[in-house]
N, CA, C and O atoms as a MOPAC input file, in Angstrom:
PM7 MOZYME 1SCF
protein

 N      2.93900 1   -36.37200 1  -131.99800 1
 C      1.96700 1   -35.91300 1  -131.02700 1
 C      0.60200 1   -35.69200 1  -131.66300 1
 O     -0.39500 1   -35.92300 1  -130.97800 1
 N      0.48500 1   -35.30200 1  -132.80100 1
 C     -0.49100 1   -34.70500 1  -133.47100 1
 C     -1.21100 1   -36.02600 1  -134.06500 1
 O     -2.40500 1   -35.84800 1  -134.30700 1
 N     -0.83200 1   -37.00600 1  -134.27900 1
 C     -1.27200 1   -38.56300 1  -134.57400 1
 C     -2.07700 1   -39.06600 1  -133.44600 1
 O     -3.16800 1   -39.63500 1  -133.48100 1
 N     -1.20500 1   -38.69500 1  -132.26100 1
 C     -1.81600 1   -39.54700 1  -131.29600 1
 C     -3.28200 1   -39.15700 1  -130.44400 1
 O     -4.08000 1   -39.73600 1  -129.70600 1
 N     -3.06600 1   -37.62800 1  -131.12100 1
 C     -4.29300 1   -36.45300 1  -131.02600 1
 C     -5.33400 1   -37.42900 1  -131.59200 1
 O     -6.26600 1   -38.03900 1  -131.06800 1
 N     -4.85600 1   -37.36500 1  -132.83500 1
 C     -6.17900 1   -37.97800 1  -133.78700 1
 C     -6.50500 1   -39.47800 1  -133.73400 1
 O     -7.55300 1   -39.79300 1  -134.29700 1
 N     -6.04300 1   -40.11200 1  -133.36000 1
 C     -6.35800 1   -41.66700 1  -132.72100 1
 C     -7.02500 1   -41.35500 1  -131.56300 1
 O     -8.07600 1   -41.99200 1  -131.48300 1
 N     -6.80500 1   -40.55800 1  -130.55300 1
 C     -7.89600 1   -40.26000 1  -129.31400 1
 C     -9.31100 1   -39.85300 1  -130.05400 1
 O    -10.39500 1   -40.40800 1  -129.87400 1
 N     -9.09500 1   -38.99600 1  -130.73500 1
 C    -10.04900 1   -38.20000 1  -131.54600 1
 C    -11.25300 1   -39.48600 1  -132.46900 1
 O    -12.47100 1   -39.36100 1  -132.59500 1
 N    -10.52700 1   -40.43700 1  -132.89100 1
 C    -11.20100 1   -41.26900 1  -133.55100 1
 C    -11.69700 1   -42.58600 1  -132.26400 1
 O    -12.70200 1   -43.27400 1  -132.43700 1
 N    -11.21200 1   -42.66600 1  -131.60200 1
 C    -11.53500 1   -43.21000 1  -130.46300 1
 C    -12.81400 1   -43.16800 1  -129.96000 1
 O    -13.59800 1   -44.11400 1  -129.89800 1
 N    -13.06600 1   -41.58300 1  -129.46200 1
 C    -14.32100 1   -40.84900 1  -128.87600 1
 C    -15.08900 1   -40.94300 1  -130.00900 1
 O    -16.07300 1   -41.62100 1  -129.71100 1
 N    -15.14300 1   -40.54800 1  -131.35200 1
 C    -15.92900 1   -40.60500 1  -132.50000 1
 C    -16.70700 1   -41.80400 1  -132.62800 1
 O    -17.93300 1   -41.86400 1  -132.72200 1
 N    -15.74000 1   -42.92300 1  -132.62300 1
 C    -16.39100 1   -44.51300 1  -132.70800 1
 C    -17.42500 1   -44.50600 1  -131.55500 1
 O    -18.50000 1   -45.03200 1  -131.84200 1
 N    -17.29200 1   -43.98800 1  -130.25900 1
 C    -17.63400 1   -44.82700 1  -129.14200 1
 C    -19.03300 1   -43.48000 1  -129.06200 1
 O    -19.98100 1   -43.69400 1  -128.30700 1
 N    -18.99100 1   -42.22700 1  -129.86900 1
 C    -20.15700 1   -41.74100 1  -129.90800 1
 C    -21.20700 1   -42.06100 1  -131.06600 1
 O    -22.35800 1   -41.64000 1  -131.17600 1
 N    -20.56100 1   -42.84000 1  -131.81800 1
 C    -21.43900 1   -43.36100 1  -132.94300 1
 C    -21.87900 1   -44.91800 1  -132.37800 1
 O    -22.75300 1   -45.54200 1  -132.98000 1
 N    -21.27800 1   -45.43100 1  -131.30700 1
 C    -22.13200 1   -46.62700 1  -130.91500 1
 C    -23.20600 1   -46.08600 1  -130.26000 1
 O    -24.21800 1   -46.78800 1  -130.25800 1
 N    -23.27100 1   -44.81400 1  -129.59300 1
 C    -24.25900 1   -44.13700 1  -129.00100 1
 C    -25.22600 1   -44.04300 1  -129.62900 1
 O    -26.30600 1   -44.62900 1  -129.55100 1
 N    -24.91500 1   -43.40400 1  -130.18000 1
 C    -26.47500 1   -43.26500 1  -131.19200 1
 C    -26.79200 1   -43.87200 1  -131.93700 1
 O    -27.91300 1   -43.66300 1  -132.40000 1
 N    -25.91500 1   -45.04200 1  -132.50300 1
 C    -26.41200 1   -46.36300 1  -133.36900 1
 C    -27.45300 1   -47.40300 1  -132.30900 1
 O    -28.24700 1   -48.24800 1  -132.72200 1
 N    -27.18800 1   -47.06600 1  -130.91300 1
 C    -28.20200 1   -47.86200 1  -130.01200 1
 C    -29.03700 1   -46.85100 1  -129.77600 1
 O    -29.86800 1   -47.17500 1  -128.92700 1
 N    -29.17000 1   -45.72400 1  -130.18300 1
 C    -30.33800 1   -44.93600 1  -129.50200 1
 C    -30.79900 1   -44.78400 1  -130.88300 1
 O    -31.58400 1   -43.83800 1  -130.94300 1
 N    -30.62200 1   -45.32500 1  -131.96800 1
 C    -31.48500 1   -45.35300 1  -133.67300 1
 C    -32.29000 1   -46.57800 1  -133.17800 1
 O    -33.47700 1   -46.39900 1  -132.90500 1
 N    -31.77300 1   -47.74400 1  -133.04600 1
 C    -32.31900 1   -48.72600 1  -132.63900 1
 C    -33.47700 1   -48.90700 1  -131.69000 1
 O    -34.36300 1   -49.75900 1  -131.76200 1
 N    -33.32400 1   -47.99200 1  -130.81800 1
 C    -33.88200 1   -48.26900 1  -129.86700 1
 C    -35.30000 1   -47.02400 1  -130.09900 1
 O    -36.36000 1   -47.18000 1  -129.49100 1
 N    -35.16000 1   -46.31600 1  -130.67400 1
 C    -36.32800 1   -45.44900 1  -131.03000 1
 C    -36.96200 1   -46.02800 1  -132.29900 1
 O    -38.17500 1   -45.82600 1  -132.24400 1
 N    -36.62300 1   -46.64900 1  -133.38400 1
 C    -37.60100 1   -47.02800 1  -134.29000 1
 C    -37.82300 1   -48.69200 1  -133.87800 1
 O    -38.67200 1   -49.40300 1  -134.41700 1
 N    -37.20800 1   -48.98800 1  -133.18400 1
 C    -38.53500 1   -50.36000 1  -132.45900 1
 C    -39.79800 1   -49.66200 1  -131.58600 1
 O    -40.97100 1   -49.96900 1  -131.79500 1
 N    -39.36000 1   -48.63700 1  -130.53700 1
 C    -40.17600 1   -48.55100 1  -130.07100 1
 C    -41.74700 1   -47.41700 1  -131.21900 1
 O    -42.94500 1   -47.23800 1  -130.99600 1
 N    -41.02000 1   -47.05900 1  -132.10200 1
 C    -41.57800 1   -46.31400 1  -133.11800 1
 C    -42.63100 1   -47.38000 1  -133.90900 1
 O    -43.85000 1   -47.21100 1  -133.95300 1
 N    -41.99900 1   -48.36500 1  -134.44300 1
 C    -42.47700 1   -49.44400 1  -134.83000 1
 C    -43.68100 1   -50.25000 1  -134.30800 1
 O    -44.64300 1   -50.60100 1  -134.99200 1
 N    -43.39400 1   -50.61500 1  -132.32900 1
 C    -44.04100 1   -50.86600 1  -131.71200 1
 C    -45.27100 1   -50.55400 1  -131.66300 1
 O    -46.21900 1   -51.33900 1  -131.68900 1
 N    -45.31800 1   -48.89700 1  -131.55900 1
 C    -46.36300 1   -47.95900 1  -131.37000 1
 C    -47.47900 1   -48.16600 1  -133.00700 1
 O    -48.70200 1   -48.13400 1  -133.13900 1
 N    -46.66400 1   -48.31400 1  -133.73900 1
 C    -47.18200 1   -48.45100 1  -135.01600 1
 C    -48.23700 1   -49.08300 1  -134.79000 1
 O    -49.32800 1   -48.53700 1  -134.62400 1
 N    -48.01900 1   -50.38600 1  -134.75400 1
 C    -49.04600 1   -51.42400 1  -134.46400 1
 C    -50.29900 1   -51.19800 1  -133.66700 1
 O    -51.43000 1   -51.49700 1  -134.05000 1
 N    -50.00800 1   -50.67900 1  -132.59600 1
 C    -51.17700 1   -49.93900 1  -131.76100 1
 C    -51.92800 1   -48.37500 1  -132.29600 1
 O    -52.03000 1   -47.53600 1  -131.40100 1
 N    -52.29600 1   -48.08900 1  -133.29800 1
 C    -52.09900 1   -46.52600 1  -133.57100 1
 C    -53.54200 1   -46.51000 1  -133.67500 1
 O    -54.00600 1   -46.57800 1  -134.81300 1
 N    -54.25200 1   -46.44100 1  -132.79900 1
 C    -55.39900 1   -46.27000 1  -132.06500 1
 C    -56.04200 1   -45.25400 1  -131.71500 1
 O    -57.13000 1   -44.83700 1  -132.11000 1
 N    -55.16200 1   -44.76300 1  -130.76600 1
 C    -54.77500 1   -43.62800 1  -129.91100 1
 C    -54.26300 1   -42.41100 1  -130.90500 1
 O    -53.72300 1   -42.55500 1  -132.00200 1
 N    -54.63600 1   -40.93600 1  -130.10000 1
 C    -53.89700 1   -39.76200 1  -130.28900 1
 C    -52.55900 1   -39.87900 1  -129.90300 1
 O    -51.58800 1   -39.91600 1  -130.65900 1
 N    -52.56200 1   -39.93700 1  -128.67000 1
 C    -51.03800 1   -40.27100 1  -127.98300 1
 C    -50.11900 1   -41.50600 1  -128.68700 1
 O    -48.90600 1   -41.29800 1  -128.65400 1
 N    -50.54200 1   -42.71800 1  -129.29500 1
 C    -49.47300 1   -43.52500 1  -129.99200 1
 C    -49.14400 1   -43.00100 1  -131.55300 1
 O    -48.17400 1   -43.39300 1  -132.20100 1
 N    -50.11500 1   -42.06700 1  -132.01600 1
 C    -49.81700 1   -41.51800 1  -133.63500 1
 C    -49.10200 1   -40.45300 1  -133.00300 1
 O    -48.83000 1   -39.68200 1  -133.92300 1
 N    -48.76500 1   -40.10800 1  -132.20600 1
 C    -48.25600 1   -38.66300 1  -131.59800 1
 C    -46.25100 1   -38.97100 1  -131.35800 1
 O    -45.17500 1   -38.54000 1  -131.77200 1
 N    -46.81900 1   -39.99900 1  -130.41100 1
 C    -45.32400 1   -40.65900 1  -130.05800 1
 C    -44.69900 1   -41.45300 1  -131.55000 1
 O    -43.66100 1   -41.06100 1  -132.08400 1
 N    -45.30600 1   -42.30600 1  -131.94400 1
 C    -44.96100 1   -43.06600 1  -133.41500 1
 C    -43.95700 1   -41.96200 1  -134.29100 1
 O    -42.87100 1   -42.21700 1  -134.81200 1
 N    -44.77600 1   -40.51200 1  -134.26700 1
 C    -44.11600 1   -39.82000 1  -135.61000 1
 C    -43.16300 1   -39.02000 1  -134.77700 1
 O    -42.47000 1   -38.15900 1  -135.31900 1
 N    -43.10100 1   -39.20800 1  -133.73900 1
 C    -42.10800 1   -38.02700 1  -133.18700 1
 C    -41.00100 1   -39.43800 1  -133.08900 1
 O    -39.80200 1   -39.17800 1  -133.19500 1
 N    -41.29800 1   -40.50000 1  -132.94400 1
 C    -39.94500 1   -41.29500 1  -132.80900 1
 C    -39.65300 1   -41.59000 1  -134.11100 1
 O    -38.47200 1   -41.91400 1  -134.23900 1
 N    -40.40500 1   -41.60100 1  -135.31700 1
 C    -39.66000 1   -41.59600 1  -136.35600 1
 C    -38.66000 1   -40.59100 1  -136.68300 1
 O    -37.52300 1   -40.81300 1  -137.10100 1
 N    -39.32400 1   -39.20200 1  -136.39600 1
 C    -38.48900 1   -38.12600 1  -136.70300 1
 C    -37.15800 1   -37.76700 1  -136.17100 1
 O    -36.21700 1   -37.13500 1  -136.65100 1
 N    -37.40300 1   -38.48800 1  -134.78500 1
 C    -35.70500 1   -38.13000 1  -134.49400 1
 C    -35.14400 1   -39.55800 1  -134.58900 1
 O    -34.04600 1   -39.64400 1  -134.04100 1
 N    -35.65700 1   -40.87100 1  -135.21300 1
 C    -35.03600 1   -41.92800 1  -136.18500 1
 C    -33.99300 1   -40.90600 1  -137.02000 1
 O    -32.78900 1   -40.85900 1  -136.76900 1
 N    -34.62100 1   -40.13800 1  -138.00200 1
 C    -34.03700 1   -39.91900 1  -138.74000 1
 C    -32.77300 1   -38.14200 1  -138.20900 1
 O    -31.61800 1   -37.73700 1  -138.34200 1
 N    -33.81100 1   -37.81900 1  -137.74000 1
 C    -32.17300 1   -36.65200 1  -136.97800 1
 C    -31.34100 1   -36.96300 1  -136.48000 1
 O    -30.34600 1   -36.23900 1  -136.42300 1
 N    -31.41400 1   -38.83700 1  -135.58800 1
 C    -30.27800 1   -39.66200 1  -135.30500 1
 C    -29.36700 1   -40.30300 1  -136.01900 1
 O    -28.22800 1   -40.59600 1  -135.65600 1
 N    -29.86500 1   -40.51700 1  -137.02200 1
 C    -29.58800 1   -41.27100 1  -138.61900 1
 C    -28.75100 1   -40.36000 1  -139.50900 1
 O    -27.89500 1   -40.72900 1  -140.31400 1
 N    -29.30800 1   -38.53400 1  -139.11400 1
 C    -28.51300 1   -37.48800 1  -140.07800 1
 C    -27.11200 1   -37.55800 1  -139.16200 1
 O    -26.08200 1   -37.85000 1  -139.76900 1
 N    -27.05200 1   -37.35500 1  -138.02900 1
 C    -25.87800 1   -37.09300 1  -136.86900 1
 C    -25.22900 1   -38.59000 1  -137.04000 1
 O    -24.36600 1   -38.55500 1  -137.91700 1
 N    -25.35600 1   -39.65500 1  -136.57300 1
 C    -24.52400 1   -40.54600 1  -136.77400 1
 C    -23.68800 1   -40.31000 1  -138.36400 1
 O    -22.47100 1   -40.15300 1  -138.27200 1
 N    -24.42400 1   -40.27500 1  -140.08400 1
 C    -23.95200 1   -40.22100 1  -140.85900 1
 C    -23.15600 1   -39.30600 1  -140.96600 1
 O    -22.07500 1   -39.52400 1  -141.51300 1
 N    -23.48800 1   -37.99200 1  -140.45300 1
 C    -22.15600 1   -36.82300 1  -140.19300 1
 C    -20.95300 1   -37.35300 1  -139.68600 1
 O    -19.93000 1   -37.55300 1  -140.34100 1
 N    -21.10200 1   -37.54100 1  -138.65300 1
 C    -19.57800 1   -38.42000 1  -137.58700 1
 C    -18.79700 1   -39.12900 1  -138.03500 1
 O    -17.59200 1   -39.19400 1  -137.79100 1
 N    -19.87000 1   -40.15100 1  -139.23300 1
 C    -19.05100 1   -41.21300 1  -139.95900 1
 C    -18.69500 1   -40.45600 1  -140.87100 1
 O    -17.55100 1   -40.85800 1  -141.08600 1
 N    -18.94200 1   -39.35500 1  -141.79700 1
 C    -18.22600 1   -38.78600 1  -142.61600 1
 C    -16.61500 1   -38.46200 1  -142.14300 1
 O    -15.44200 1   -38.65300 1  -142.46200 1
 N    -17.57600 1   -37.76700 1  -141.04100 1
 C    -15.84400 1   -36.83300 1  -140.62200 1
 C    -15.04400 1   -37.83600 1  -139.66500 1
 O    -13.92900 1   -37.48500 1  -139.27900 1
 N    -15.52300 1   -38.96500 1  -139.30300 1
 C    -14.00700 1   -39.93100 1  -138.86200 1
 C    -13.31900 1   -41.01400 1  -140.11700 1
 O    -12.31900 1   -41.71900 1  -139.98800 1
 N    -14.14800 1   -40.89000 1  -141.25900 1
 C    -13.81000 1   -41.41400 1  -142.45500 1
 C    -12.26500 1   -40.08900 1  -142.31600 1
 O    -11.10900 1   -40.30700 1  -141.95500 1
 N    -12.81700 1   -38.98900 1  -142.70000 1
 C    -12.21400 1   -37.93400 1  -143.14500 1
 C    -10.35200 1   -37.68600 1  -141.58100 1
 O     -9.37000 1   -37.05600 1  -141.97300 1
 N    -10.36000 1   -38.11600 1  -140.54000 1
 C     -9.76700 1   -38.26800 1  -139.52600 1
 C     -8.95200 1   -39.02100 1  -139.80700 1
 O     -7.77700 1   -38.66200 1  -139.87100 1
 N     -9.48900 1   -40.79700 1  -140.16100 1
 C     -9.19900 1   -41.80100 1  -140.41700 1
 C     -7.94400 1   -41.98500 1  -141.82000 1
 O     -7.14900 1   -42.88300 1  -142.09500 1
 N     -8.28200 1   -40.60600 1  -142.48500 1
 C     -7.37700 1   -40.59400 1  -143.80700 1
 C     -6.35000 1   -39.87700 1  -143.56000 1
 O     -5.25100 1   -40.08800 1  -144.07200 1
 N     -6.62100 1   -38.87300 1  -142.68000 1
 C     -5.72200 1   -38.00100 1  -141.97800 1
 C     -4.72300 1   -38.68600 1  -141.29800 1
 O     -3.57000 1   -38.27200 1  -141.17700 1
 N     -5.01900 1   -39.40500 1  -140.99300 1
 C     -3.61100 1   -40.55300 1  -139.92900 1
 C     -3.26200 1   -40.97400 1  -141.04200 1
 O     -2.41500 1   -40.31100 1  -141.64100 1
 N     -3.73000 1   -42.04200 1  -141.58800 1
 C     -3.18900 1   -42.82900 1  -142.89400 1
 C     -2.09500 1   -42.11800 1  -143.86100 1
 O     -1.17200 1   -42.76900 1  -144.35000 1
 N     -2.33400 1   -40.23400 1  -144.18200 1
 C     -1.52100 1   -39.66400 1  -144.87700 1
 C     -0.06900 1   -39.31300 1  -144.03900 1
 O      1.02200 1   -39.02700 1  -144.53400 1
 N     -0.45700 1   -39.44000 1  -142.53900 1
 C      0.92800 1   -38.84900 1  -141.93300 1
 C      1.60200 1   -40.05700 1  -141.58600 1
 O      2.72300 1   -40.01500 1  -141.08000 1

């Protein structure tokens, strides 16, 4: 029972790390984008705020993958 816990468990993990592996993506293009135009107050404004949560998306995905690494070994030992 407790296996099949953790296969659900790694399930949801994967399918929240595709989440935010498309929402990394999708904020440093548009981060990128803005780059190019940095003209403006408002595009140096938006640019560094989409880098920054680039990377608070980047810290949270690498967490998740730690701990479904760490899940992932957990099945393997039982």
């Amino acid at each position: 029972m407790a296996k099949e816990r953790l296969k659900e468990k790694i399930a949801n993990l994967r399918n929240v790390q595709t989440h935010l592996w498309t929402a990394m993506l999708v904020t440093i293009s548009g981060s990128l984008t803005l780059l190019q135009s940095f003209d403006t107050i408002l595009n140096k404004i938006l640019c560094i705020a989409g880098f920054l949560l680039f990377f608070f998306l980047l810290d949270a995905y690498l967490s998740k993958n730690k701990y479904l690494k760490e899940l992932i070994q957990k099945v393997e030992d039982s």
